[in-house]
Residue frames as a rotation matrix with the C-alpha (Angstrom) as fourth column:
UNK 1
0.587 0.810 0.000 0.00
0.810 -0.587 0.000 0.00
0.000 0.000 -1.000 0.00
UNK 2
-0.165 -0.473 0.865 0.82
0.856 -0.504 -0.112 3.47
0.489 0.723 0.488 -0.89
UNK 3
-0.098 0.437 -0.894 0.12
0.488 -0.762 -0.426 7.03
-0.867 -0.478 -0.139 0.08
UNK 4
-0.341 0.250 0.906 -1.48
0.877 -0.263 0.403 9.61
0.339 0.932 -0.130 -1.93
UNK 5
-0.521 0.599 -0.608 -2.33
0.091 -0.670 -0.737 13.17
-0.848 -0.440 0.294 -1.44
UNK 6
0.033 0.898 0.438 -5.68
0.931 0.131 -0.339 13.95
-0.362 0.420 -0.832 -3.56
UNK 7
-0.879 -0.297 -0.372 -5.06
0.056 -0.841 0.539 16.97
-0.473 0.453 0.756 -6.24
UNK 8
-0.337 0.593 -0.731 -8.39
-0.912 -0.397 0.099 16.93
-0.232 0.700 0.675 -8.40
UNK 9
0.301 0.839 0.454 -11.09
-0.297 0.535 -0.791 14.91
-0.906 0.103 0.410 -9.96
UNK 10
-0.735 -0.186 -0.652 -11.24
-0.525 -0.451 0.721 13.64
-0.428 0.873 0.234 -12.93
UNK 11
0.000 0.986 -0.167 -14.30
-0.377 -0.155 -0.913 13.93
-0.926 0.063 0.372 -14.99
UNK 12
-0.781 -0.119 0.613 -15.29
0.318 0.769 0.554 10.91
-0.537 0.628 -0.563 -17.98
UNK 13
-0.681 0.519 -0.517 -17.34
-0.728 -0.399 0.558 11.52
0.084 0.756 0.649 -21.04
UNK 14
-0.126 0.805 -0.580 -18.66
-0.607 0.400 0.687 8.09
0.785 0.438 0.438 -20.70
UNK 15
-0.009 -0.210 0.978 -19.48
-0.967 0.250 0.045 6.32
-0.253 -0.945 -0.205 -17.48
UNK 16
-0.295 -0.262 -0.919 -18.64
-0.511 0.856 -0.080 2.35
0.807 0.446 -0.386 -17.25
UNK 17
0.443 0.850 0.287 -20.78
-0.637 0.072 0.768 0.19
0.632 -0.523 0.573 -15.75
UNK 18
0.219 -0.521 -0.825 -18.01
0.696 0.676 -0.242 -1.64
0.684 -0.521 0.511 -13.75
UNK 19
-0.866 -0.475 -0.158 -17.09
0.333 -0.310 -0.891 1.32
0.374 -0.824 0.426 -11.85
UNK 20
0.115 0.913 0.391 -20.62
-0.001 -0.393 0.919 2.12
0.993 -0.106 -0.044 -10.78
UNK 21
0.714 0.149 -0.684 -20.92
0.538 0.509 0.672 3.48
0.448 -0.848 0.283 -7.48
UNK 22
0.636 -0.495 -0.592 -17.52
0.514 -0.300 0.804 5.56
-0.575 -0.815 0.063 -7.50
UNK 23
0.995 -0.097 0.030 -15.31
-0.049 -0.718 -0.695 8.31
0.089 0.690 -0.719 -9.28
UNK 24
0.746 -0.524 0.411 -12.16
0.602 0.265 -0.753 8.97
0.286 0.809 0.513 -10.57
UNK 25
0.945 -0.279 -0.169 -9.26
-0.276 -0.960 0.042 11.42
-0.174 0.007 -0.985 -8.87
UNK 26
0.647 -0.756 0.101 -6.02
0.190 0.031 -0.981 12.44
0.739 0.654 0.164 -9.31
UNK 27
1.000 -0.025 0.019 -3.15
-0.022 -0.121 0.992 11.64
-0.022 -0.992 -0.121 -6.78
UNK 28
0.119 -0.986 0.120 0.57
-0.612 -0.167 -0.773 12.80
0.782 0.019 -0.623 -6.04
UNK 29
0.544 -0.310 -0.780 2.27
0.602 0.791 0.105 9.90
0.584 -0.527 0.617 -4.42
UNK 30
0.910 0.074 0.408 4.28
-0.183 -0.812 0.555 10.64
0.372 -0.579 -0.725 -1.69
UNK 31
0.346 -0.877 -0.334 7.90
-0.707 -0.010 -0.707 10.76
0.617 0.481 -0.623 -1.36
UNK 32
0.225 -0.536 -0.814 9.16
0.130 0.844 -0.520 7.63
0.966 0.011 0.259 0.61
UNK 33
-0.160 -0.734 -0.660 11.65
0.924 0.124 -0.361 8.85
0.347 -0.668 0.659 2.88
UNK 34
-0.838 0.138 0.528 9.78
-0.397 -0.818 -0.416 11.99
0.374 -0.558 0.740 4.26
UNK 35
-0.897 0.429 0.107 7.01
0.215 0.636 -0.741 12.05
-0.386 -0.642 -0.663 6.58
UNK 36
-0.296 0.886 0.356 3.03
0.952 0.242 0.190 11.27
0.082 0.395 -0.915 4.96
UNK 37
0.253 0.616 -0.746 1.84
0.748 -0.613 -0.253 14.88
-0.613 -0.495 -0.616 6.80
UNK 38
0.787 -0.292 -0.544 4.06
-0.163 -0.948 0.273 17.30
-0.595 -0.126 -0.794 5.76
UNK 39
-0.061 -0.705 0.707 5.81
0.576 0.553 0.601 15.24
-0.815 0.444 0.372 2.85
UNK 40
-0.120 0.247 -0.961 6.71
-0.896 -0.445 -0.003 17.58
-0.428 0.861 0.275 -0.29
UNK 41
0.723 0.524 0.450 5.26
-0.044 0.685 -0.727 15.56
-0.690 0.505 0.519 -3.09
UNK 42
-0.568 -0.582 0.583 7.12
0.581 0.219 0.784 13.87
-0.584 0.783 0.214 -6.13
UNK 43
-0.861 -0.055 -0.506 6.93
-0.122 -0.943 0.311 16.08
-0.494 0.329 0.805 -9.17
UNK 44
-0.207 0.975 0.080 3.36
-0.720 -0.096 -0.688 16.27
-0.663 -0.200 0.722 -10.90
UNK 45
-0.314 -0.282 -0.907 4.69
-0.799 0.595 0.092 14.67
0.513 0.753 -0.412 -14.04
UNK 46
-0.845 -0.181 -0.504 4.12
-0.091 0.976 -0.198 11.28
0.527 -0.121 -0.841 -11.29
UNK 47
-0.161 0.882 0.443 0.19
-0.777 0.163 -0.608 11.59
-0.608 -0.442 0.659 -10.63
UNK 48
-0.980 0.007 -0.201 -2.01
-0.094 0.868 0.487 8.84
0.178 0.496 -0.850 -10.92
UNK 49
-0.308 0.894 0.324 -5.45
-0.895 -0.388 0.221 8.01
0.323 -0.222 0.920 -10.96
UNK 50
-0.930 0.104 0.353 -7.47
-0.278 0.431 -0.858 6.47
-0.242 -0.896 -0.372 -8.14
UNK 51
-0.135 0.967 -0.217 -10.45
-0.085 0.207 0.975 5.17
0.987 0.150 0.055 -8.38
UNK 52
-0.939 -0.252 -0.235 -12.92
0.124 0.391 -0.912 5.58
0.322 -0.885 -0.335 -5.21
UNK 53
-0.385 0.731 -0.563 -15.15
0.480 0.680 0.555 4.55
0.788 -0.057 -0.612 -3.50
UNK 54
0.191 0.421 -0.887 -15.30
0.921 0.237 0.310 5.67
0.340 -0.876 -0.342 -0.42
UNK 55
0.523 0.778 -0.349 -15.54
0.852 -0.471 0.228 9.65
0.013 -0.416 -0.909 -0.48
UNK 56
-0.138 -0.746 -0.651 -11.79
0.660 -0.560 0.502 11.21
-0.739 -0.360 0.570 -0.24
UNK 57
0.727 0.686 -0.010 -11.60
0.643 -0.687 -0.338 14.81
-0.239 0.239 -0.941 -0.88
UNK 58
0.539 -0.723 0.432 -9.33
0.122 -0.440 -0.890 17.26
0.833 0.533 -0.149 -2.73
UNK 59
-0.283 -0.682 0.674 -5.77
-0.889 -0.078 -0.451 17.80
0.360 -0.727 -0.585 0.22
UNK 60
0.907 0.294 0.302 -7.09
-0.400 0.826 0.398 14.09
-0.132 -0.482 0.866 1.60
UNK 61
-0.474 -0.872 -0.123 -3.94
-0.874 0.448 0.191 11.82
-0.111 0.198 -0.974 1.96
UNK 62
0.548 0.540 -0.639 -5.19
-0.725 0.688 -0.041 8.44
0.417 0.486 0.768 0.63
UNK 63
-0.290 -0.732 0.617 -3.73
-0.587 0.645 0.489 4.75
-0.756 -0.220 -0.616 0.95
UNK 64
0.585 0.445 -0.678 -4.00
-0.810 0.291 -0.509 3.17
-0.029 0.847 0.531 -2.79
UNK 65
0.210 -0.303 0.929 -3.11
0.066 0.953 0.296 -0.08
-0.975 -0.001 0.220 -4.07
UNK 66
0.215 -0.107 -0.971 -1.90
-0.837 -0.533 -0.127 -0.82
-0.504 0.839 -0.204 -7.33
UNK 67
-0.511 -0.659 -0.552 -1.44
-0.850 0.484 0.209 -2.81
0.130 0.576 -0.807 -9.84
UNK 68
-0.804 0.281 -0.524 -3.42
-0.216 0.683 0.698 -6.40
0.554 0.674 -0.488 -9.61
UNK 69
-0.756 0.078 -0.650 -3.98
0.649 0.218 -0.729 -6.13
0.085 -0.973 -0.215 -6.19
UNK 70
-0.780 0.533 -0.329 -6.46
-0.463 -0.844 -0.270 -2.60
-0.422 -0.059 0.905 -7.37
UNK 71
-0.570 0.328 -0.754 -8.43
-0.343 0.739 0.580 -5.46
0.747 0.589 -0.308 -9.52
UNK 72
-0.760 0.252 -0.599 -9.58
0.460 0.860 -0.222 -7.63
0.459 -0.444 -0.769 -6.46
UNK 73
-0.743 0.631 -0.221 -12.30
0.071 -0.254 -0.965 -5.47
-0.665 -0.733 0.144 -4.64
UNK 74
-0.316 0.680 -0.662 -14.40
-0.941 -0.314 0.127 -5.69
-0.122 0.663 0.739 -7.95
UNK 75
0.164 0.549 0.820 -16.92
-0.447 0.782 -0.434 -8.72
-0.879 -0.295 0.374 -8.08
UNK 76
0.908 0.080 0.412 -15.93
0.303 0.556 -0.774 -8.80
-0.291 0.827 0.481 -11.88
UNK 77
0.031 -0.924 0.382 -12.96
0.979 0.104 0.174 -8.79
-0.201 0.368 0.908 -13.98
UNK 78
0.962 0.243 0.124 -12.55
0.272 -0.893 -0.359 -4.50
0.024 0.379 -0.925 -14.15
UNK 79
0.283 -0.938 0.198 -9.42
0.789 0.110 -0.604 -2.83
0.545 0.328 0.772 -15.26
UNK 80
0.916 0.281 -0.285 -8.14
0.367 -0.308 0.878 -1.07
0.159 -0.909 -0.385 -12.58
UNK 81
0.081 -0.978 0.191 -4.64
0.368 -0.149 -0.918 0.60
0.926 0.144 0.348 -12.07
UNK 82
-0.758 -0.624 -0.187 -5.12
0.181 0.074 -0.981 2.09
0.626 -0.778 0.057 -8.71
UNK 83
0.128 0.953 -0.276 -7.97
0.497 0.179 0.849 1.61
0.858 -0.246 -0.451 -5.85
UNK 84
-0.393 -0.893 0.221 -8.11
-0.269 -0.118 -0.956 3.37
0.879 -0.435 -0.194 -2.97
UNK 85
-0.131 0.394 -0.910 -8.17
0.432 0.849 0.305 1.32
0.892 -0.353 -0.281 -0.43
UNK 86
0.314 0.345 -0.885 -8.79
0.930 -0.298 0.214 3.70
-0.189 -0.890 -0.414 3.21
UNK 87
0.328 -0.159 0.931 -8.37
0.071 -0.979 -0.192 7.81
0.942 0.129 -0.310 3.82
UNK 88
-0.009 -0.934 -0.357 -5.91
0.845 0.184 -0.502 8.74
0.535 -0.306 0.787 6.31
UNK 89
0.844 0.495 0.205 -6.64
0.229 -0.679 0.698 10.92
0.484 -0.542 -0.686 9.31
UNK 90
0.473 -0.846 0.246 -3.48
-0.831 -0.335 0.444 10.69
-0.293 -0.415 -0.861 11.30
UNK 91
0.490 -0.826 -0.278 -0.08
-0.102 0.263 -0.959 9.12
0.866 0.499 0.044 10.47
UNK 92
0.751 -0.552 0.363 2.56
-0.640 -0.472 0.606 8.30
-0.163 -0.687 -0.708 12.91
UNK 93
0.827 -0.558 -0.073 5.60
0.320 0.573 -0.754 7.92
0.463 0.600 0.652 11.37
UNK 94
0.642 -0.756 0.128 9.20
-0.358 -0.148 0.922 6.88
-0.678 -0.638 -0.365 12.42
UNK 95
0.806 -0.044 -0.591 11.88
-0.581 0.131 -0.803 6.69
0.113 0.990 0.080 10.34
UNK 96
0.894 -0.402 -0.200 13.97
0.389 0.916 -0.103 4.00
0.224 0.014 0.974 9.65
UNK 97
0.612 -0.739 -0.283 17.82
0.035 -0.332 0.943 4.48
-0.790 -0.587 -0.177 11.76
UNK 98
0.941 -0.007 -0.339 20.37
-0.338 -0.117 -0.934 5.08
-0.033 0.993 -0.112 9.57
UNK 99
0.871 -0.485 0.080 23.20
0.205 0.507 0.837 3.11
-0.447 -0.713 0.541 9.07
């Protein structure tokens, strides 16, 4: 699982009846090795789009899946590249010692 902060929507000409139920946005992963809250994002050139379900709003920090694993919460086969899977109220992160 991933992080994501939530930049914008994005809006389909035609709707597909596999994603019924939930919409399209557009998310800036977050850089690794800084912390989720207060992480500058990777450049914009590396958004991606989310599919969701479950409500998350533009500045929301997400947790997405990708790849096949974004596939399994549909009852049918639906192409999927990234799902997100929960929205993200607080964070508490520690980073890894360095050696």
């Amino acid at each position: 699982m991933r992080l994501a902060r939530v930049i914008g929507r994005v809006t389909l000409s035609m709707a597909d009846p596999g994603f019924a139920g939930g919409r399209f946005l557009l998310g800036l992963p977050c850089r690794p090795d800084t912390p989720p809250l207060s992480a500058a994002p990777l450049p914009k050139g590396n958004s991606l789009v989310i599919f969701d379900c479950l409500g998350a709003r533009l500045g929301d920090l997400v947790a997405y899946t990708d790849g096949a694993e974004a596939a399994a919460p549909f009852q049918r086969p639906t192409p999927c590249d990234a799902y997100n899977a929960a929205i993200l109220d607080v964070v508490h992160w520690t980073p890894a010692p360095t050696q």
